[in-house]
N, C-alpha and C positions, 0 to 999 in steps of 0.2 A: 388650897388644893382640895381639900375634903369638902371645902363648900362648895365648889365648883362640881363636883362631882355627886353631889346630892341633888343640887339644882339640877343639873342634865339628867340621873335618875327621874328626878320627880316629872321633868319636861316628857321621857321616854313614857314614863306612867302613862301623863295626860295623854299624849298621841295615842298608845296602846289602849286608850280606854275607847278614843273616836275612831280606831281605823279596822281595831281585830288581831293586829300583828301582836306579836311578845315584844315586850320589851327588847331583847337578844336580836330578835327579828331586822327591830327599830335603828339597831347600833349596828348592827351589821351593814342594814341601807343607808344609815351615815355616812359611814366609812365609805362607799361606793361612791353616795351623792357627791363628795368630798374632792376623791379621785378625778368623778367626773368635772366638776366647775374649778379645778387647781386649786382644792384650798379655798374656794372661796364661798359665803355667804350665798350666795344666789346663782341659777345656770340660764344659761342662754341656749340659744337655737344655735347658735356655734360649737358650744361643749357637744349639742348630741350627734350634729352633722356631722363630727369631726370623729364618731365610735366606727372603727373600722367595719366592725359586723354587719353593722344598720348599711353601710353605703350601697349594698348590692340591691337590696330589699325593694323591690316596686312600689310596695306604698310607705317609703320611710319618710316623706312628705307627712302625709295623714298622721301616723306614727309620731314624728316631733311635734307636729301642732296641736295632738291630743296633749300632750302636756302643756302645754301653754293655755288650752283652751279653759275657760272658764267656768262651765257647763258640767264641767269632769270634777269641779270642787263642792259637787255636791250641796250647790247652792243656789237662791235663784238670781244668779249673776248670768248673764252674755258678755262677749268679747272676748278678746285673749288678752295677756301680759306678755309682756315684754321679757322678763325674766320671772322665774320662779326662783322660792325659798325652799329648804326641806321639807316643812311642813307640806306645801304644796305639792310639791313632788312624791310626799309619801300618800295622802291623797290620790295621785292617781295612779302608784302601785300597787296601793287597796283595791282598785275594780279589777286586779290578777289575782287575787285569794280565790284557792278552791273552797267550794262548800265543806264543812267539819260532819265525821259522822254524827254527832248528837243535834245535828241543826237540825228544828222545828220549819215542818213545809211551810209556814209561811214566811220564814226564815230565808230557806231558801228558794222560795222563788221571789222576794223582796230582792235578793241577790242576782235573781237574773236579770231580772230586770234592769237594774242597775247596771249590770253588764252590756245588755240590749241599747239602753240609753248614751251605752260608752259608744259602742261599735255605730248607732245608728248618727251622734256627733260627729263622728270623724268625716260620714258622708254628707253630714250636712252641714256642709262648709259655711254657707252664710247663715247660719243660725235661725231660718225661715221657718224652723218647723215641718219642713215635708224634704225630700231627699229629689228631686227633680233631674227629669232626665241627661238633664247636660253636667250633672254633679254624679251620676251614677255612670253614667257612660265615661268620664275621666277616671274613674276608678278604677272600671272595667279593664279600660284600654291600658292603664297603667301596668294591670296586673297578668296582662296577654299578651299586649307587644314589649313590653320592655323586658320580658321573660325568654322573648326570644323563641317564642312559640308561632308567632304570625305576626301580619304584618299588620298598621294603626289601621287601614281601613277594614280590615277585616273584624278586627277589635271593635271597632264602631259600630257592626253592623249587627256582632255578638250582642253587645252591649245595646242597641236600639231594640232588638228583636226579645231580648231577654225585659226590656222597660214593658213591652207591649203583654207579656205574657202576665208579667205582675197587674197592670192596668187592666187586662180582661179578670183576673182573679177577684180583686178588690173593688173593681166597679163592671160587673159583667151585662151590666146593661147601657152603655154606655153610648149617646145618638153619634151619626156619622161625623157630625162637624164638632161632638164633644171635645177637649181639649184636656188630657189629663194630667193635674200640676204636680201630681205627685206622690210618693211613698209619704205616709204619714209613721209616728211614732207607732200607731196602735196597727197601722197595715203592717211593718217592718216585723212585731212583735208576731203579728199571724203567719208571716212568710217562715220566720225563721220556729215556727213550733213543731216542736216535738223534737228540735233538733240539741242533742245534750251538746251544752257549751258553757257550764258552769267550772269545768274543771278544765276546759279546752284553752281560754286565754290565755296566752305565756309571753313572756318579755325575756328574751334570752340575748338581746344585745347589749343589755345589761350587765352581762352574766350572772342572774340573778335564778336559780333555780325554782319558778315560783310556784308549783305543785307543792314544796316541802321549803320554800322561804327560803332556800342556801343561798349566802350570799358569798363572791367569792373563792379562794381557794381555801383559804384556812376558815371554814365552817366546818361542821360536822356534819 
């Protein structure tokens, strides 16, 4: 029992040395990740489909496949898995860490960026490299009509008209018959500046408090 429980400290150590989180943090998303896959070793795309919170959510699609996805491990892999393990899973709860006040600028903007690289995967679904209109227009539309705000064609035209305004930003010279394939990583990063979003990402269908890492009800 005591060896058992040393090992797991020591296991919480190593992860809390790669990820940021406390140990405490670490055991706390255990105990979640736990809940969520029944007790078991690894989760599926079934465990999170099945979090009642996530069902309403427009882009809870994007949402699941960020974990799965590969790109989000902070490594230079492509693809997705099948299932993840907690480690993995705690990997991509690490890209919801707010920045700490004694974090060094370039501390945190290494941090946004990594943020930026999450948010900019989710839209770019086939791992291409550039986030292209028919991948940014399903987002769009996802996050308008199924809101119940208006109707898919409307969404679509939001969504084309909105591609068009980035395309003259990013390439303002652009000939009549040019062809524009795309948001890239570094256009994505210029769209979204000056906009604070370090402290903005949150995973709350989780029930995961991640401004202050509460997990559950019996946290503090």
């Amino acid at each position: 029992m005591g060896a058992s429980q040393s090992h797991s400290q020591h296991a919480f150590q190593d992860l809390a040395d790669r990820t940021g989180f406390s140990c405490e943090q670490i055991s706390n998303l255990h105990k979640r990740f736990k809940q969520l896959s029944g007790n078991e070793d690894t989760i599926s795309r079934d465990n999170l489909e099945n979090i009642p919170a996530l069902a309403k959510n427009p882009i809870r699609t994007e949402i699941i496949e960020a974990f799965f996805d590969k790109r989000n491990q902070r490594q230079d892999e492509v693809g997705s898995f099948n299932e993840i393990g907690f480690e993995q899973f705690l990997m991509v709860m690490s890209h919801f860490q707010p920045p700490t006040m004694n974090m060094k600028e370039e501390e945190r903007e290494a941090m946004r960026r990594q943020k930026l690289h999450f948010l900019f995967n989710m839209h770019d679904t086939d791992n291409d490299g550039t986030i292209t209109l028919e991948e940014y227009r399903k987002v769009v539309e996802e996050l308008l009509s199924k809101s119940g705000s208006m109707g898919q064609e409307s969404a679509k035209a939001i969504a084309d008209a909105a591609m068009l305004e980035v395309a003259s930003t990013n390439v303002p010279y652009m000939e009549p018959d040019e062809f524009y394939e795309g948001i890239t990583f570094e256009h994505f990063v210029q769209i979204l500046k000056g906009l604070e979003m370090e402290s903005r990402m949150h995973i709350r269908f989780l029930d995961v408090d991640t401004p202050t890492m509460r997990c559950g009800k019996g946290s503090s």
